[in-house]
N, C-alpha and C positions, 0 to 999 in steps of 0.2 A: 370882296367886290372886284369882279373883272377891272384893268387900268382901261379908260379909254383911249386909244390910240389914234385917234382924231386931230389932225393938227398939230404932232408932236414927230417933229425930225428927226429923221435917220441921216445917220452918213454911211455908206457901203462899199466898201473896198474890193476889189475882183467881181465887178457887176455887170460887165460885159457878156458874161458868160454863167453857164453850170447855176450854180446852190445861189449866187452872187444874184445873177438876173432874177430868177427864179424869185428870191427873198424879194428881190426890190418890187417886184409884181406885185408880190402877196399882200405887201408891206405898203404898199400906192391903194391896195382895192381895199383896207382894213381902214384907210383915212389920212397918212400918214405921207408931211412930204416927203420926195427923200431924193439927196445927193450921192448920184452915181459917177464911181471912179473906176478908174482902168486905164490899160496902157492903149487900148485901140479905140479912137476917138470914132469912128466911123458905126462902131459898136455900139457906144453909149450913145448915141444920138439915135441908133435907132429901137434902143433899151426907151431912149425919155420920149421921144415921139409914140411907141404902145401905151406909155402910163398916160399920156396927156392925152391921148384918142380915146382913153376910157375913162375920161373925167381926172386925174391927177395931177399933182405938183412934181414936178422934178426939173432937176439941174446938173451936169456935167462938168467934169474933172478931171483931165485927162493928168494921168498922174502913175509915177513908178512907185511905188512903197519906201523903196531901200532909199528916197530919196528925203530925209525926215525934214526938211526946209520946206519942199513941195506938202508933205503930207501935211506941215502943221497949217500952210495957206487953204488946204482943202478945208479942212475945221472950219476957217475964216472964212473960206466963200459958203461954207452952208449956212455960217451964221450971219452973216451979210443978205444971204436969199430968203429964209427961211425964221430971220427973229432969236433963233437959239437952236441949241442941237440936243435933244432929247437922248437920244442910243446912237453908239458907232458900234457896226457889224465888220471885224476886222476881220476879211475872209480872203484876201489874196494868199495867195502858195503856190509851190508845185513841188515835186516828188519826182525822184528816179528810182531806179533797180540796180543797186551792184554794189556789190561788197567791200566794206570799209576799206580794205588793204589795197584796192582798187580805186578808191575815192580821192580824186587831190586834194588840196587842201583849200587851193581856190574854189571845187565845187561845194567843198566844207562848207566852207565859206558863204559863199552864195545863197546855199541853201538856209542858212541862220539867217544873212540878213534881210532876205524873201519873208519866210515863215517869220521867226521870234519879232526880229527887229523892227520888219516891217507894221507889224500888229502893234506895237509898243511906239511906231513913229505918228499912227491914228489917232492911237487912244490916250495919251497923255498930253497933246493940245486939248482932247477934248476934256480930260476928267475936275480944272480945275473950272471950269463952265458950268459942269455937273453938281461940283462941289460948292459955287457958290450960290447957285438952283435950291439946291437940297432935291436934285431931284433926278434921276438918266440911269440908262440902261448900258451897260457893255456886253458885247457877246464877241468870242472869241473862237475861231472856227478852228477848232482842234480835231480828232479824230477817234474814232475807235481804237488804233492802233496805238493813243497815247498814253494808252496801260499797257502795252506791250513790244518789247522789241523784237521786230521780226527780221527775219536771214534777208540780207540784200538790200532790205529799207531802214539800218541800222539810223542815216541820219536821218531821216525824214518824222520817223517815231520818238527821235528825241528831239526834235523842234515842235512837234506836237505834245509831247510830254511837259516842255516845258512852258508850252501855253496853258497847256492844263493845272500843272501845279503855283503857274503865278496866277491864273486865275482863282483859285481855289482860296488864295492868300489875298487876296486885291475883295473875295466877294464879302470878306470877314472884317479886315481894314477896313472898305468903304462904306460897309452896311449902316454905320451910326450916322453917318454924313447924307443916308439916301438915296446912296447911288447901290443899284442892283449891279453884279458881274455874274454872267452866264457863261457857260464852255460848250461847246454842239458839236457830235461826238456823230460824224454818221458812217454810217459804214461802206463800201462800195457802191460808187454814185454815178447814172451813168452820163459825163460830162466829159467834156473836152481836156480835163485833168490826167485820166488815163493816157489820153492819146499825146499830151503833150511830157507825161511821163515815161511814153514808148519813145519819144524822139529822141530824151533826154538817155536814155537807156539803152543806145542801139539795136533798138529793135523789140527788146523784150520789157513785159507789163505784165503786173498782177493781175490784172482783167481778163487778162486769157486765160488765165487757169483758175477765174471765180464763178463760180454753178452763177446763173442766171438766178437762181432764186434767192441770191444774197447780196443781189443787186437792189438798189431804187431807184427811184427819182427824183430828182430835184426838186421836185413841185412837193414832195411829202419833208422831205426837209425846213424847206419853207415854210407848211404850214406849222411844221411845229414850232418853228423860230417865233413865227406871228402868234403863236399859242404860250409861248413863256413870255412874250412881251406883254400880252393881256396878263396872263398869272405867274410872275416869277418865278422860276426856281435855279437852283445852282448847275445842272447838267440838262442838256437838252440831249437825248437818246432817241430814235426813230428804231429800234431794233431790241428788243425784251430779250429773245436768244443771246443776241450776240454780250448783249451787259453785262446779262448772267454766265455766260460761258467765259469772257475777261476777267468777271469778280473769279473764279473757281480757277481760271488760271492765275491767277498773283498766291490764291490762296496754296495753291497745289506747284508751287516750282518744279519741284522734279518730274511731276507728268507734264507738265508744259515741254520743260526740257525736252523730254521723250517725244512730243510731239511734232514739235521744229528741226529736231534730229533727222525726224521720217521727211518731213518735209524738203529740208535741205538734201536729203539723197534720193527725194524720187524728181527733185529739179535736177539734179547731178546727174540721173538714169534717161534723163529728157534730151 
């Protein structure tokens, strides 16, 4: 039996924007309140002003991730607004272009405690809420790319990788206890992440050299999120090609190799 999502709180992290707003939409028209966070207040108010104009509960948060004191008060005001927090959608991030040797260590840095830390500063105010429930959903917004590491997004794929493989471990852990964990895996999305990945990159972004037909939208994302919060399961994927073509490359390392090869010298021919 489908869960019904009627009345049971989200909390969503990077909702200003992209996959983030997009979910909190889907996730408002499905039944469900939900506490929207982000760094641009001006944003999430007019994220909660769309949900509450079409019938919805929402609340704002204005909130940096990497700030894990701020994050755990966010938990505390959704459950203050809202009675209890059902699922946290830990989806803030960003991503650059350029090569580890190139990378300082402060933007290392950065990037871990954005991506890994900041998802882990949501979800574990929330999980002991969940645990004492018996009952909550976690979703962890990882990426396609975190089966594979690609030339130039070396860390971006392993802050991704590593949301993946704790989730993976967290959905097995938790599962006696009743708490579902999800990983949503999408592929190139077309949102203000690109463009805030070209700032971060002087100039240059994977989105320019990705065929339009291996793009989506935010809005298909979303529904799938709202589609494993009705029927759980462990990966959330919006793209069958690209899965299968990931699984075949882990399977096949040296043609991968040969792949990324080509790739890194027709960027180097560019």
């Amino acid at each position: 039996m489908p869960i019904d999502l009627a009345g049971k709180p989200i909390a969503i992290t990077g909702a200003s924007s992209g996959i983030g707003l997009a979910t909190a939409l889907a996730c408002a028209e499905a039944g469900m309140p939900v506490a929207l966070a982000a760094r641009r207040a001006d944003r999430l108010d007019d994220a909660k002003q769309r949900i509450e104009s079409a019938g919805g509960r929402a609340t704002t948060f204005t909130l940096d991730v990497t700030n894990a004191d701020a994050s755990a008060r966010f938990i505390d005001h959704t459950v203050e607004h809202f009675g209890s927090v059902y699922s946290v959608y830990a989806n803030a991030g960003f991503g650059f272009e350029r090569p580890h040797h190139e990378t300082s260590r402060e933007d290392l840095h950065a990037i871990f405690e954005t991506n890994l830390w900041g998802s882990l500063n949501v979800i574990d105010p929330a999980l002991p809420r969940m645990i004492d429930a018996g009952a909550g959903h976690i979703l962890l917004c990882a990426s396609c790319l975190s089966k594979i590491g690609i030339p130039y997004y070396g860390p971006y794929c392993a802050t991704k990788a590593a949301q993946d493989y704790l989730g993976r471990a967290m959905r097995h852990e938790l599962a006696p206890k009743g708490v579902r964990v999800s990983t949503v895996h999408p592929i190139g999305t077309r949102t203000e992440f690109f463009d805030e990945a070209k700032t971060r990159s002087g100039g240059s972004s994977l989105m320019d050299r990705t065929p339009r037909a291996a793009m989506q939208s935010p809005d298909r994302v979303a529904r799938a999120i709202v589609k494993c919060l009705r029927k759980p399961k462990g990966e959330v994927w919006t793209s069958t090609p690209t899965r299968l073509a990931l699984g075949l490359a882990v399977a096949m390392p040296g043609l991968t190799d040969f792949a990324l090869r080509k790739m890194v010298a027709k960027r180097r021919a560019d």
